[in-house]
Residue frames as a rotation matrix with the C-alpha (Angstrom) as fourth column:
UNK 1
0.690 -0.486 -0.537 4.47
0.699 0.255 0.668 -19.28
-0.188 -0.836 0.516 0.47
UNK 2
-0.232 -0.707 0.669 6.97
0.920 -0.383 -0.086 -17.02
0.317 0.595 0.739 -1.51
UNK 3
0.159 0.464 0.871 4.53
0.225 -0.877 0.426 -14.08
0.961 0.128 -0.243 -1.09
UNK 4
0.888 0.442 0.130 3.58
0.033 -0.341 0.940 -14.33
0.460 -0.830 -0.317 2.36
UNK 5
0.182 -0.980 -0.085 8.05
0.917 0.138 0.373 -15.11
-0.354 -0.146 0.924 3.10
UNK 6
-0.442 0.084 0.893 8.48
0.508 -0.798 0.326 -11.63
0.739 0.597 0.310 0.54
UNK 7
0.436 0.842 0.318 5.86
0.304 -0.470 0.828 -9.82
0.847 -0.265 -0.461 2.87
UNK 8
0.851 -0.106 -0.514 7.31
0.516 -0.007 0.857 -10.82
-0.094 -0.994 0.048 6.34
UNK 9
-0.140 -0.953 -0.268 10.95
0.953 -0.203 0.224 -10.20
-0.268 -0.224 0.937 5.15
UNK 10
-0.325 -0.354 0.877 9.83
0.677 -0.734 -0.046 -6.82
0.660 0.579 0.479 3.59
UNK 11
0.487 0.802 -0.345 7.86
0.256 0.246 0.935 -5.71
0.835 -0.544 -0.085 6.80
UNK 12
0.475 -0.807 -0.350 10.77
0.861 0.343 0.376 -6.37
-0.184 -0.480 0.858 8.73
UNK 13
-0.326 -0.840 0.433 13.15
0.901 -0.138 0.411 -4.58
-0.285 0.524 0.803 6.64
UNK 14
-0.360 -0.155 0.920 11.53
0.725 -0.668 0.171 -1.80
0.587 0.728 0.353 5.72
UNK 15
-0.874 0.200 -0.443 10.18
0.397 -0.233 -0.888 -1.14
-0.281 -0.952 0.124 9.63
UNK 16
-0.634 0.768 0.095 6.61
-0.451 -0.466 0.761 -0.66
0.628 0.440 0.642 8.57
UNK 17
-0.971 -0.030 0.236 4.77
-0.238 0.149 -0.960 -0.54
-0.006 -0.988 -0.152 12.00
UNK 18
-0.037 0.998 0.056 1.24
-0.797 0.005 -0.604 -0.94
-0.603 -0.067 0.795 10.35
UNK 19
-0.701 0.055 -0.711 2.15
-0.595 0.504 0.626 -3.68
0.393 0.862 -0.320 8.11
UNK 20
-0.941 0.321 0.108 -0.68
0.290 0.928 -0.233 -6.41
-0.175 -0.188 -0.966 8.09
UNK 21
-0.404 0.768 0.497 -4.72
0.897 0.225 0.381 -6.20
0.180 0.600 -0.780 6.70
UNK 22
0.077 -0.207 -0.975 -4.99
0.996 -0.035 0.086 -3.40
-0.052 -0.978 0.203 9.10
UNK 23
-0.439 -0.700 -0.563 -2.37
0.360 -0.711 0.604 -1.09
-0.823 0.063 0.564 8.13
UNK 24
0.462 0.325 -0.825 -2.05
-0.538 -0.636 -0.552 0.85
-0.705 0.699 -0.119 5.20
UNK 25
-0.499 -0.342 -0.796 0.25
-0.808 0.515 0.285 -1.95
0.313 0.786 -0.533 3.22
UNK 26
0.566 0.672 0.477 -1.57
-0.588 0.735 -0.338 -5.25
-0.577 -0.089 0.812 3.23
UNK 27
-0.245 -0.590 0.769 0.23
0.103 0.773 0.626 -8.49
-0.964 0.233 -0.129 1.25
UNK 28
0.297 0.568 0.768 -2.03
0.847 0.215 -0.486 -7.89
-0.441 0.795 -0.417 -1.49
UNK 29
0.873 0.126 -0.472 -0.50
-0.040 -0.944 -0.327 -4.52
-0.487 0.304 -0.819 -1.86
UNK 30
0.041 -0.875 0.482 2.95
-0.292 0.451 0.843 -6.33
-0.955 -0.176 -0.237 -1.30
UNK 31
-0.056 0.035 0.998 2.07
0.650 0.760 0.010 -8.39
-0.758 0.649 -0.065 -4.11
UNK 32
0.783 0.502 0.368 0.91
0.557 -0.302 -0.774 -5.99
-0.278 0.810 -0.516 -6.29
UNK 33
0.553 -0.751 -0.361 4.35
-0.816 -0.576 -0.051 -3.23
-0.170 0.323 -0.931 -6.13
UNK 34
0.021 -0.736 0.677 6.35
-0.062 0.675 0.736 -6.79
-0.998 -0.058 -0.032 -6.71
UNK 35
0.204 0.399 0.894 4.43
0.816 0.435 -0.381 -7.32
-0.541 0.807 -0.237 -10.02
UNK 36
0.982 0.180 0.047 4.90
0.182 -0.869 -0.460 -3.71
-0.042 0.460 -0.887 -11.24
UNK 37
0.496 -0.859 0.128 8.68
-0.769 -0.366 0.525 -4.03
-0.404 -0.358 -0.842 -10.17
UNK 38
0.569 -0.321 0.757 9.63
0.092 0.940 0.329 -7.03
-0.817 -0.118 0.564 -11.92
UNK 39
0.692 -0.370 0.621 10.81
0.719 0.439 -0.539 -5.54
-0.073 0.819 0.569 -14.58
UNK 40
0.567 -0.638 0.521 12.89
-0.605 -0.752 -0.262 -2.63
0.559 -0.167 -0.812 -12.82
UNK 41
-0.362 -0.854 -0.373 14.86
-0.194 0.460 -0.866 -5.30
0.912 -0.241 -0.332 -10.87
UNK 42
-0.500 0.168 -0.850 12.70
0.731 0.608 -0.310 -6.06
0.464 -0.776 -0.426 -8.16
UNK 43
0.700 0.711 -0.068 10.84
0.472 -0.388 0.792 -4.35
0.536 -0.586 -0.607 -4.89
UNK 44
-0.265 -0.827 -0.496 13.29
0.431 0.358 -0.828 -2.55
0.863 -0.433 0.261 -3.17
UNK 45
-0.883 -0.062 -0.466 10.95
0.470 -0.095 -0.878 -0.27
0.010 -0.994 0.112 -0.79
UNK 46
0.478 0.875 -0.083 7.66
0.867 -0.454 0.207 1.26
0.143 -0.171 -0.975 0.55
UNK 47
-0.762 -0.606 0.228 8.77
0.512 -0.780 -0.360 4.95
0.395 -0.157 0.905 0.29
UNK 48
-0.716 0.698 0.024 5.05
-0.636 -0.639 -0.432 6.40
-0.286 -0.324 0.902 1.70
UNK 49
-0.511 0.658 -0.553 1.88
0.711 0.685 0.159 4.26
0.483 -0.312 -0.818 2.89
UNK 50
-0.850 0.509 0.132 -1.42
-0.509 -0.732 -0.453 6.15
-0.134 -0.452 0.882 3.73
UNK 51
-0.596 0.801 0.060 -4.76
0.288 0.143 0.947 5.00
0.750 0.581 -0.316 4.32
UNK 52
-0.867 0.498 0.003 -7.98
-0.309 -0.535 -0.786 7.13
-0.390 -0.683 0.618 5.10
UNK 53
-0.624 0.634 -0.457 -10.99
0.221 -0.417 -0.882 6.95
-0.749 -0.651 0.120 5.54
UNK 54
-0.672 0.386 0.632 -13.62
0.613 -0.187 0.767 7.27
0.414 0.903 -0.111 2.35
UNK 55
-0.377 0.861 -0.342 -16.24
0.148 -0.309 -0.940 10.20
-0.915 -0.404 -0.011 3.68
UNK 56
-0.722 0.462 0.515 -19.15
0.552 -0.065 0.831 11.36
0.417 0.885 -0.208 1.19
UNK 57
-0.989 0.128 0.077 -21.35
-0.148 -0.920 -0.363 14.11
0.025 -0.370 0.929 1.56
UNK 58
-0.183 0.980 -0.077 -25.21
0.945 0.197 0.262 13.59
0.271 -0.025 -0.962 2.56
UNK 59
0.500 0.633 0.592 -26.27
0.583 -0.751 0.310 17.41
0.640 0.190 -0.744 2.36
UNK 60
0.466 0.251 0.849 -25.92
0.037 -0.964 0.265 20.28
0.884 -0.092 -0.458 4.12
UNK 61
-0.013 -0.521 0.853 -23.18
-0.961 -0.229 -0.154 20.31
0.276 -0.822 -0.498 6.83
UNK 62
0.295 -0.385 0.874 -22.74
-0.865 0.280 0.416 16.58
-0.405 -0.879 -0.250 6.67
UNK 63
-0.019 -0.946 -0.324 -20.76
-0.987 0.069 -0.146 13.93
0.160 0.317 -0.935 6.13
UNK 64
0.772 0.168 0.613 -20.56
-0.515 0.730 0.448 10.43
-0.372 -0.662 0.650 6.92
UNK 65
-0.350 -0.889 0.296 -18.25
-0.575 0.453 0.681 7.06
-0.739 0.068 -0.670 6.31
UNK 66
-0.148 0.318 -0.936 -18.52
-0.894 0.361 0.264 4.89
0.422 0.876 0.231 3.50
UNK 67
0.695 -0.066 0.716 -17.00
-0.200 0.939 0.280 1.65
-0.690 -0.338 0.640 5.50
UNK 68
0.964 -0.150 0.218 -14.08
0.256 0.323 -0.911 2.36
0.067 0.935 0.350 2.57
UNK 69
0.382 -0.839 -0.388 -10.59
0.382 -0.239 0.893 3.07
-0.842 -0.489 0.229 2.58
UNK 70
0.950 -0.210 0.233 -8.71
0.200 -0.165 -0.966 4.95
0.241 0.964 -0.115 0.09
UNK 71
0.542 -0.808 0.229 -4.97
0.453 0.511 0.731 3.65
-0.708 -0.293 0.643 0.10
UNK 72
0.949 -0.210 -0.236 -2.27
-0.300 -0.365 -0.882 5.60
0.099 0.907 -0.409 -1.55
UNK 73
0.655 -0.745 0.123 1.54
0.072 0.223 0.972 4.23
-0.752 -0.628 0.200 -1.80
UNK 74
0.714 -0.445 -0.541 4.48
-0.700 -0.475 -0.533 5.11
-0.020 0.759 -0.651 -3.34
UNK 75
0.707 -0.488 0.512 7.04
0.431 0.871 0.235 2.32
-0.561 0.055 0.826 -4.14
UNK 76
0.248 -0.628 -0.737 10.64
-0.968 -0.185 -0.169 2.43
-0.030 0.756 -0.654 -5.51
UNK 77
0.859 -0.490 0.146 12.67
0.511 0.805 -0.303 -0.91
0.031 0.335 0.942 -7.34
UNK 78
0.754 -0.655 0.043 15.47
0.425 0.537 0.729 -1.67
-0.501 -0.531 0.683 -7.39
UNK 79
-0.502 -0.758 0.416 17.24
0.863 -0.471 0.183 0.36
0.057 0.451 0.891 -10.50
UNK 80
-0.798 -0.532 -0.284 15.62
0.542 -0.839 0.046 3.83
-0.263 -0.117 0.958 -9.17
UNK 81
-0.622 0.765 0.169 12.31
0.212 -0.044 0.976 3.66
0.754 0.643 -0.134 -10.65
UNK 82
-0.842 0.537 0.052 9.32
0.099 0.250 -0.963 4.82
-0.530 -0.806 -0.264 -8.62
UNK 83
-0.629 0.692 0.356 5.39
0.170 -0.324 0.931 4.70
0.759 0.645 0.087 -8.90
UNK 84
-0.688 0.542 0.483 2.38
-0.686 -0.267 -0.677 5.88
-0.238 -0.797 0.555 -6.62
UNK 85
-0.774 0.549 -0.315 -0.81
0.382 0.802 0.460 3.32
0.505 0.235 -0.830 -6.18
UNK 86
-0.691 0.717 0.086 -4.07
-0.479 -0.365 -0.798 4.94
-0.541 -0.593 0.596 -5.07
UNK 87
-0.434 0.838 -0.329 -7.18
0.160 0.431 0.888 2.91
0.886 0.333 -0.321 -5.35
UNK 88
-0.187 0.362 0.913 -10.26
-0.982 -0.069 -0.174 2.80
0.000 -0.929 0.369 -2.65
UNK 89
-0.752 -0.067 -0.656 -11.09
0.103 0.971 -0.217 -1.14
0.651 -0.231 -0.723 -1.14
């Protein structure tokens, strides 16, 4: 309950028009810059949210999707710290 309260109010607050499984921040991301911020004083924003596309090359002049996403975000806390999060899902 904490999380998904933590999510909405940050959502809100930080006007992030893709927020939700969707978007490029997801709760689980939520969750994850909280945990990395707990010891800089907290979460205090989403400073840059991206997510494309995974392509991969199948020969000569082509391309296709995976059906992956590769998510990068940059978070700051609360005393000034930031860090960047790129993984693919």
């Amino acid at each position: 309950m904490y999380k998904l309260a933590l999510y909405v109010v940050l959502c809100g607050s930080l006007g992030l028009t893709a927020c939700g499984n969707s978007g490029p921040v997801t709760e689980q991301h939520i969750a994850m810059a909280t945990q990395k911020c707990d010891v800089n004083g907290g979460l205090r924003q989403v400073e840059l949210a991206d997510r494309t596309r995974e392509i991969e090359s199948c020969g000569y002049r082509c391309s296709r999707a995976t059906g992956k996403y590769e998510y990068s975000e940059t978070f700051s806390c609360q005393n000034g710290a930031k860090f960047n999060l790129t993984w693919t899902e």
